[in-house]
DOPA-271519 format. One record per residue (C-alpha): x, y, z. Coordinates in nm, 3 decimals. Each point is the difference from the previous one (the first is absolute). Layout:
BEGIN
REC; X; Y; Z
...
! end
This chain:
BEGIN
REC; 3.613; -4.989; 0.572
REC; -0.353; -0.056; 0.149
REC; -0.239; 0.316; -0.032
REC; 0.022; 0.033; 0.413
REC; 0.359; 0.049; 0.016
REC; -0.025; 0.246; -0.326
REC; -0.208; 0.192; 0.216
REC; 0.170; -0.033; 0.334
REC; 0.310; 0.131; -0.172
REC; -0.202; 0.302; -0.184
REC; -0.147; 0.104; 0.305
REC; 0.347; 0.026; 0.187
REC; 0.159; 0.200; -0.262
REC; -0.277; 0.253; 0.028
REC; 0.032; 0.035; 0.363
REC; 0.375; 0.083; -0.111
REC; -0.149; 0.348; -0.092
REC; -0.309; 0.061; 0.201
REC; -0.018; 0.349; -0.089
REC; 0.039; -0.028; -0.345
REC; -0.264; -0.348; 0.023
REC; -0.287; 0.279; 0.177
REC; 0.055; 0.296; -0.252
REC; -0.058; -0.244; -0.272
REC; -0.289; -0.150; 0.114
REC; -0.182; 0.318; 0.080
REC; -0.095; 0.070; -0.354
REC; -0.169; -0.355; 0.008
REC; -0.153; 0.108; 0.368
REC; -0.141; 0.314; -0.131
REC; -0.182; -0.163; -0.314
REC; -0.155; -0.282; 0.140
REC; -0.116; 0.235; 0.317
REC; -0.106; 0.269; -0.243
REC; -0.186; -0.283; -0.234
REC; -0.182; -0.175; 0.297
REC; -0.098; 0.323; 0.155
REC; -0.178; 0.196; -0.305
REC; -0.184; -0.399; -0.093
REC; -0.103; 0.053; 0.345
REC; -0.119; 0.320; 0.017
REC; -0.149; -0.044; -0.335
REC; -0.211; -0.292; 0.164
REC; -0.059; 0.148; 0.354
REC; -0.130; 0.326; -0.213
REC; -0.243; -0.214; -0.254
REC; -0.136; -0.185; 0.293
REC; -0.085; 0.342; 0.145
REC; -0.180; 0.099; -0.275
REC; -0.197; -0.297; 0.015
REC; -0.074; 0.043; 0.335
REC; -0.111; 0.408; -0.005
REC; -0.210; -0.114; -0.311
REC; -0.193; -0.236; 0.174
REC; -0.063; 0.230; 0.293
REC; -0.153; 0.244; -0.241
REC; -0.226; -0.303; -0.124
REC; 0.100; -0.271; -0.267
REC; -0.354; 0.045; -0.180
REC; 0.000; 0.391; -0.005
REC; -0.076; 0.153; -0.307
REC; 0.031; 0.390; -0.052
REC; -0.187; 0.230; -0.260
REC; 0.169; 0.306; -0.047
REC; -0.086; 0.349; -0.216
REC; 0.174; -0.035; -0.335
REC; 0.356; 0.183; -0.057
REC; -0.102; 0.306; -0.246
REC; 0.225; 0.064; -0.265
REC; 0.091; 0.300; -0.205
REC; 0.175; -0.011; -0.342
REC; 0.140; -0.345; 0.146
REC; 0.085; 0.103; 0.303
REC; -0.132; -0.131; 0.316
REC; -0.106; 0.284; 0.263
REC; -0.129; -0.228; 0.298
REC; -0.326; -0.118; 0.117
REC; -0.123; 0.339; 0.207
REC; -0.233; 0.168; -0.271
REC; -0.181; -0.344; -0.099
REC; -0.371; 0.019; 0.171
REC; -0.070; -0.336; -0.184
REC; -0.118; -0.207; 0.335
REC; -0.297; 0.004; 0.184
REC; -0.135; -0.109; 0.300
REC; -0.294; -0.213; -0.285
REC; 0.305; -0.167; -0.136
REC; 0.068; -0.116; 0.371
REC; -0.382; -0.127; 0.036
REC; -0.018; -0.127; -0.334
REC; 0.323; -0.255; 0.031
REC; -0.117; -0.107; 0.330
REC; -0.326; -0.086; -0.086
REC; 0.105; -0.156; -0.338
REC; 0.297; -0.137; 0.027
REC; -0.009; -0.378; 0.044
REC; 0.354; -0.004; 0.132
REC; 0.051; 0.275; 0.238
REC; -0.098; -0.062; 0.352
REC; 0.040; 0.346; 0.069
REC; -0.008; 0.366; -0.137
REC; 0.112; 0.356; 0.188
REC; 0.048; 0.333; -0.156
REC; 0.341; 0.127; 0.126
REC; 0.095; 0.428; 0.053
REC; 0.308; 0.071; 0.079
REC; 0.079; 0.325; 0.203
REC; 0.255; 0.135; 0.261
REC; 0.013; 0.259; 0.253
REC; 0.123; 0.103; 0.357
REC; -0.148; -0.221; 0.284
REC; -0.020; 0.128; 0.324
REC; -0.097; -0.119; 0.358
REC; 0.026; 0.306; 0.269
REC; 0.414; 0.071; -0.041
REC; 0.119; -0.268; -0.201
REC; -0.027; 0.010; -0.421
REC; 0.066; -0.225; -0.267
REC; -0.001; 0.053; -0.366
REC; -0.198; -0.372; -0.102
REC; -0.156; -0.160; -0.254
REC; -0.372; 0.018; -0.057
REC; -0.197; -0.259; -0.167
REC; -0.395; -0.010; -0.073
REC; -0.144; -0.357; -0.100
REC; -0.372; -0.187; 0.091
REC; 0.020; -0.269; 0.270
REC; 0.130; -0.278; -0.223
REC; 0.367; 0.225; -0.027
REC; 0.160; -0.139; 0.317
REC; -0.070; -0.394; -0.143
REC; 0.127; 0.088; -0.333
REC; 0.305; 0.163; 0.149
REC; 0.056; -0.281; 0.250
REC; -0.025; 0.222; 0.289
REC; -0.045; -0.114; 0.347
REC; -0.147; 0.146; 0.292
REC; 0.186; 0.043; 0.299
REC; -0.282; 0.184; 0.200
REC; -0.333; 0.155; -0.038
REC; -0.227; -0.046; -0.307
REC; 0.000; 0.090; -0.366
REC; -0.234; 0.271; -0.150
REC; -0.339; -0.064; -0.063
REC; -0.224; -0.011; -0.357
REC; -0.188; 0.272; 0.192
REC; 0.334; 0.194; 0.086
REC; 0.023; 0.017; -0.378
REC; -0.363; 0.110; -0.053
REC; 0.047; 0.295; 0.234
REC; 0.347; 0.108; -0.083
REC; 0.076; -0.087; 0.362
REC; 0.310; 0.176; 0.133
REC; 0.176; -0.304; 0.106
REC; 0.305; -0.185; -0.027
REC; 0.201; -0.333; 0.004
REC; 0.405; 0.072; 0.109
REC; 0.279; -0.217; -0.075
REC; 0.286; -0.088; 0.197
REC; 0.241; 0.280; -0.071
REC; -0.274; 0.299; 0.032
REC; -0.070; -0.188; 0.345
REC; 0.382; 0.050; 0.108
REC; 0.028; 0.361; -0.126
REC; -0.332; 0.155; 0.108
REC; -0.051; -0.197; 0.359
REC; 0.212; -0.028; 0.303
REC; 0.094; -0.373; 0.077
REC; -0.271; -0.176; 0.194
REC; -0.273; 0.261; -0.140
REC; -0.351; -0.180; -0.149
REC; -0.076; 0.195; -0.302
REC; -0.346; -0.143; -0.062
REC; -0.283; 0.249; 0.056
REC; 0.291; 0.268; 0.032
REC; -0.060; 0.321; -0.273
REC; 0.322; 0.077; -0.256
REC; -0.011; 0.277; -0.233
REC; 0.077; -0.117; -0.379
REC; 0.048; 0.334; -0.183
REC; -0.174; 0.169; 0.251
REC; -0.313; -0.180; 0.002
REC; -0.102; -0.229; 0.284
REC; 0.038; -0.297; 0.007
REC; -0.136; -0.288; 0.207
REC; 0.258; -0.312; 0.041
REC; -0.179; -0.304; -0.021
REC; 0.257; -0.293; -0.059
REC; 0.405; -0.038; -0.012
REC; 0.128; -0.295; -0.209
REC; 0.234; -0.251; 0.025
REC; 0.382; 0.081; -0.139
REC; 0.106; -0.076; -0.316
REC; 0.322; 0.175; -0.085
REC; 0.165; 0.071; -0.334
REC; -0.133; -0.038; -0.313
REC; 0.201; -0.164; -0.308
REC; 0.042; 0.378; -0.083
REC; 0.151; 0.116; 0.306
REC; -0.316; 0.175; 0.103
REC; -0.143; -0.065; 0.378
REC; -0.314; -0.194; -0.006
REC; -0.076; 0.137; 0.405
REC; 0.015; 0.326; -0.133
REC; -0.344; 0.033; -0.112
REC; -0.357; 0.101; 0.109
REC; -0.301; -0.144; -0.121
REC; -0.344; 0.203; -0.039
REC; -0.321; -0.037; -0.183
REC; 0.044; 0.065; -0.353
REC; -0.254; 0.279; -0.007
REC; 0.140; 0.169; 0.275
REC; 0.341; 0.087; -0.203
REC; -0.176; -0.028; -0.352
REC; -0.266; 0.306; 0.112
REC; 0.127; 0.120; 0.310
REC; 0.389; 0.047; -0.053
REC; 0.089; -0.007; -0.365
REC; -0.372; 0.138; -0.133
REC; 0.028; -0.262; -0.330
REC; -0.306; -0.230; -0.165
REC; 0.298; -0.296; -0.190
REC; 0.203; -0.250; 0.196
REC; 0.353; -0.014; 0.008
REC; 0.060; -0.335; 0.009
REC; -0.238; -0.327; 0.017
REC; 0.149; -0.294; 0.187
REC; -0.141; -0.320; -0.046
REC; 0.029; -0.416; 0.163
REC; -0.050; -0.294; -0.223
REC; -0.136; -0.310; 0.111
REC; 0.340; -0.129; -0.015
REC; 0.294; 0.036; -0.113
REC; -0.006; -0.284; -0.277
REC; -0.315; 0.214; -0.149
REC; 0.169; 0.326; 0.035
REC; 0.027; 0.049; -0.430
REC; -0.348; -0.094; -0.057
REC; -0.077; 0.238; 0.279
REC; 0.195; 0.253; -0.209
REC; -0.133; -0.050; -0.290
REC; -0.403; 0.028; 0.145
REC; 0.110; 0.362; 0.147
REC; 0.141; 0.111; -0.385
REC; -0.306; -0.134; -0.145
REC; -0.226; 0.206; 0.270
REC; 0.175; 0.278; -0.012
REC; -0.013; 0.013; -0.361
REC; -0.342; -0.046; -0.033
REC; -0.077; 0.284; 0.269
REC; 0.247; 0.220; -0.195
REC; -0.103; -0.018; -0.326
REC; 0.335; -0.109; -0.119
REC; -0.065; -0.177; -0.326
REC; 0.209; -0.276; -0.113
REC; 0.359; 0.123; -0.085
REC; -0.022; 0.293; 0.166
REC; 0.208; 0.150; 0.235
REC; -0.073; -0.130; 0.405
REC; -0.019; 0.321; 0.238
REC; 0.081; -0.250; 0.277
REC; 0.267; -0.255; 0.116
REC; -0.004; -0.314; 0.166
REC; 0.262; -0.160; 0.225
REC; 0.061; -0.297; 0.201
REC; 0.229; -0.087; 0.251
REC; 0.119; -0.265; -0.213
REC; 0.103; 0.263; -0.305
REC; 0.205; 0.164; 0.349
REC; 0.148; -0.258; 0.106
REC; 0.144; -0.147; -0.340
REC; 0.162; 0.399; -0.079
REC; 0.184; -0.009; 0.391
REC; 0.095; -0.353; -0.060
REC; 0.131; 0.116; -0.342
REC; 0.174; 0.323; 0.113
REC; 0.165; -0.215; 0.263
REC; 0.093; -0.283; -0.170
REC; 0.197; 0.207; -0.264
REC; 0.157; 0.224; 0.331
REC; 0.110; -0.326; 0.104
REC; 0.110; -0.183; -0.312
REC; 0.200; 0.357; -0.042
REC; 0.174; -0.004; 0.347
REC; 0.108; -0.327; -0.029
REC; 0.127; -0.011; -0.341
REC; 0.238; 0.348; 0.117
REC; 0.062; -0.163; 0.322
REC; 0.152; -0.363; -0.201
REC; 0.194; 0.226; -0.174
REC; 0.232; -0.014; 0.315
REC; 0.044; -0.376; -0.022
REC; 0.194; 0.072; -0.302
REC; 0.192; 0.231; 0.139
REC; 0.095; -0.201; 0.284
REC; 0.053; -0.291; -0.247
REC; 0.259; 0.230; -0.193
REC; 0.131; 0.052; 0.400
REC; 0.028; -0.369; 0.056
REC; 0.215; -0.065; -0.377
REC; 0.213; 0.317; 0.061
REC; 0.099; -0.104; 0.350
REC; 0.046; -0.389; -0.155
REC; 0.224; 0.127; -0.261
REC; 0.204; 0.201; 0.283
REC; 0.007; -0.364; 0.182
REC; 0.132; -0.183; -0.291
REC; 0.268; 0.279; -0.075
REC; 0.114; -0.013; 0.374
REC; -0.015; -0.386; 0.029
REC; 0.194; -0.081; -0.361
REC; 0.311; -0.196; 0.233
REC; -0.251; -0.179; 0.194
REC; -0.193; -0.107; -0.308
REC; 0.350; -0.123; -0.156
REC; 0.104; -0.164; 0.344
REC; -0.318; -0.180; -0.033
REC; 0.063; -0.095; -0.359
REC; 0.285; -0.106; 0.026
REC; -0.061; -0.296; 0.297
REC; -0.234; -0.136; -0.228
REC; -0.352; 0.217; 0.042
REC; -0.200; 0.012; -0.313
REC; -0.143; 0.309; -0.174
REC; -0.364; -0.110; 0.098
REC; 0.118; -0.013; 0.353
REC; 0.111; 0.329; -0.030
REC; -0.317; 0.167; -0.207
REC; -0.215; -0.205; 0.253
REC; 0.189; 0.207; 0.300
REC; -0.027; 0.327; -0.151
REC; -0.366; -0.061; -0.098
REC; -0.086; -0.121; 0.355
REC; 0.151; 0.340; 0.159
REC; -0.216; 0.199; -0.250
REC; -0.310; -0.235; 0.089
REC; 0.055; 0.059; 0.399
REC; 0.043; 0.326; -0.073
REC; -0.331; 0.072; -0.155
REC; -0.208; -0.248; 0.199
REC; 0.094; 0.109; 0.350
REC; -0.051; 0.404; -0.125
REC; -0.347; -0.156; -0.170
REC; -0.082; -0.143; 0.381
REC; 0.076; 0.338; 0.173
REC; -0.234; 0.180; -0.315
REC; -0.282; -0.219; 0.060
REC; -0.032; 0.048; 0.389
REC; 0.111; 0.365; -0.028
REC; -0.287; 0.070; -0.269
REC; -0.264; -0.193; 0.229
REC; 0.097; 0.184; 0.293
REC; -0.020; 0.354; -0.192
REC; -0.370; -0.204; -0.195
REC; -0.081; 0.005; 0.396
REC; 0.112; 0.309; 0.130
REC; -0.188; 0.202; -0.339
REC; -0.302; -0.194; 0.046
REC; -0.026; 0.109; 0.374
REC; 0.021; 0.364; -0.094
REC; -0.237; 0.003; -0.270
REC; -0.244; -0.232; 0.163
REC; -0.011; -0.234; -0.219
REC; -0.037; -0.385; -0.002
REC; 0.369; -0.207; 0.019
REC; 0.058; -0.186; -0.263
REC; 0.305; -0.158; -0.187
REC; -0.009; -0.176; -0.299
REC; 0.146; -0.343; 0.022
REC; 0.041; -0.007; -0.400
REC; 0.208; 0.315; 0.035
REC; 0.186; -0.140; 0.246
REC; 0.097; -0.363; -0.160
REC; 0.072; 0.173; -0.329
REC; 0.253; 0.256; 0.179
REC; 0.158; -0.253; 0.135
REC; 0.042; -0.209; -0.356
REC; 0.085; 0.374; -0.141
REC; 0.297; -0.026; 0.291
REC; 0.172; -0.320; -0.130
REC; -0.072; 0.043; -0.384
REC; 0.221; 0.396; 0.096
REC; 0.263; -0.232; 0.178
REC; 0.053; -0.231; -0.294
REC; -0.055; 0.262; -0.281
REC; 0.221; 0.251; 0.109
REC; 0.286; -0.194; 0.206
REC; 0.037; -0.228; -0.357
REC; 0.198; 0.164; -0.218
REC; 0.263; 0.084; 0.313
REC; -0.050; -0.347; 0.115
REC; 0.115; -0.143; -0.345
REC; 0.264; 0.293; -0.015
REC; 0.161; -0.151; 0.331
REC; -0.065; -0.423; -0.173
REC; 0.193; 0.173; -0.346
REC; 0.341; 0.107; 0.179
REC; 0.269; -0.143; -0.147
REC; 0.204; -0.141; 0.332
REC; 0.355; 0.058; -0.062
REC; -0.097; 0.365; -0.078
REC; -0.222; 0.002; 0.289
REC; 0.300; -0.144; 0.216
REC; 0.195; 0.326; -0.135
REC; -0.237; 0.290; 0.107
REC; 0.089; 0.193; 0.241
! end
């Protein structure tokens, strides 16, 4: 018997029991759908990632206060006074492989403009922040080297402090907000930007002069954070490796010692998300496969009930002359159909939910084409492996007593 007609006969004796054919391939549905769906995600979330990161700047490089610890315990970052606004000077000056150097204070505090307030973030940098951030302007003009001279009261807005502070259609250049009830003078609203790889909103944020929150807001003489650029991203770890030295050197840290300071890159970010994801992923998907099996266990328990049901036809058949590889061949070929159709339905149901997920989160749509040949391997290999050992149950039947069952 040719493979076609092995088939054509399978198929019909599944349509026999279309009920029982659709509950038994669901298992199958629900693991390939479930498998294709968290690969997906796990892709649309990494490319992201990459995406947010490289808003922020591919060469940035952040120097942060040292965590303090007590008796071995860490107790944060808050009480460390070990940067300075010389450290800032001193790495842009030096530094062979930064292209740019800002201080960075970090405050918050209510915004207000006439009836409307907003609770925002403040930050204070020099005039090189906005380039090292990769922010845009959408109008007006950034702060001025003179602005930071004077501890001028002025102000660049993003997107999100726009919406919540003006009416729609409202210019807020030249216009006078209060940021914790001090006056202040907007001179420029940027571009939007969105989420962060952390969740946080980028838009939410307004800019000032560093010396304007360092003196006039939070009354401190360190820096909070220093954020630098490299020249480019494939000099990034020398880059890193100039700032320890400097910073070193200005802190009297002698060799072996303990740094009071910590240097990041968006690189050292980017490689922990990836990580965290990747393992997310590799998690989902390995709990999610573990419903192939179970619909594999479906597909022989629903095969055995076949063979039990069909033990006269499989004598009948016997005894005309069919062989017991005809026969295993049959049985395998319903348990093959079986899993292949319910792997088809899995694999557009888990690209459609891929879709649907990726549209809420806002993330890029993709599917991975590996994932999607290998689920559909993973379909026929279930087929054969568990509809075998009914298959050859049904090829074993001795005829005459298969002639006798009733």
């Amino acid at each position: 018997m040719n493979i076609w007609n092995l088939f054509r006969i399978a198929y019909k004796a599944l349509m026999r029991n279309k009920m029982r054919a659709m509950l038994t391939m669901l298992g199958i549905v629900i693991g390939i759908a479930s498998v294709i769906t968290m690969v997906g995600v796990g892709e649309s979330s990494q490319a992201s990632i990459n995406n947010q990161v490289s808003s922020m700047g591919t060469n940035l490089i952040m120097v942060m206060r040292a965590r303090m610890r007590e008796r071995g315990v860490s107790t944060g970052r808050d009480n460390v006074q070990s940067l300075k606004v010389s450290d800032v000077e001193l790495i842009a000056n030096n530094a062979e492989h930064i292209s740019a150097a800002s201080p960075v204070f970090n405050a918050s505090g209510q915004i207000i403009n006439g009836n409307y307030n907003w609770s925002g973030s403040i930050m204070g940098g020099n005039t090189e922040l906005m380039g090292i951030r990769k922010f845009e302007l959408a109008t007006g003009s950034n702060f001025t080297d003179e602005d930071i001279k004077k501890y001028a009261k002025v102000a660049v807005i993003g997107q999100t402090i726009v919406e919540e502070l003006f009416d729609e259609g409202v210019d807020p250049i030249g216009r006078t907000i209060r940021v914790r009830n001090m006056p202040v003078k907007v001179v420029g609203t940027l571009k939007p930007k969105g989420e962060n790889q952390m969740g946080e909103d980028q838009d939410d944020v307004l800019l000032m002069p560093y010396t304007t929150v360092q003196k006039r807001m939070l009354g401190i003489d360190y820096v909070h954070m220093i954020m630098a650029s490299a020249s480019s991203e494939d000099v990034a770890d020398k880059a890193v490796e100039e700032i320890e030295t400097l910073l070193r050197g200005a802190h009297k840290i002698k060799d072996g010692g303990v740094d009071d300071f910590e240097v990041r890159t968006q690189a050292e970010m980017l490689e922990m998300m990836t990580s965290i994801s990747g393992l997310m992923t590799t998690l989902l998907t390995a709990i999610a496969a573990i419903s192939l099996i179970v619909g594999g266990i479906g597909i022989m328990n629903i095969m055995y009930v076949t063979v039990t049901e069909r033990t006269k036809e499989i004598g009948l058949r016997m005894s005309i002359g069919a062989h017991n590889r005809s026969i295993l061949m049959q049985f395998l070929c319903e348990s093959v159909i079986l899993s292949i159709i319910g792997g088809i339905i899995g694999i557009l149901l888990g690209i459609l939910i891929s879709y649907m997920l990726s549209l809420v989160q806002g993330w890029p749509f993709l599917v991975s084409s590996t994932a999607i040949i290998l689920s559909f391997v993973v379909c026929a290999a279930t087929g054969i492996f568990f509809g075998w050992y009914p298959a050859k149950k049904a090829a074993s039947l001795d005829p005459i007593n298969a002639l006798r069952y009733e």
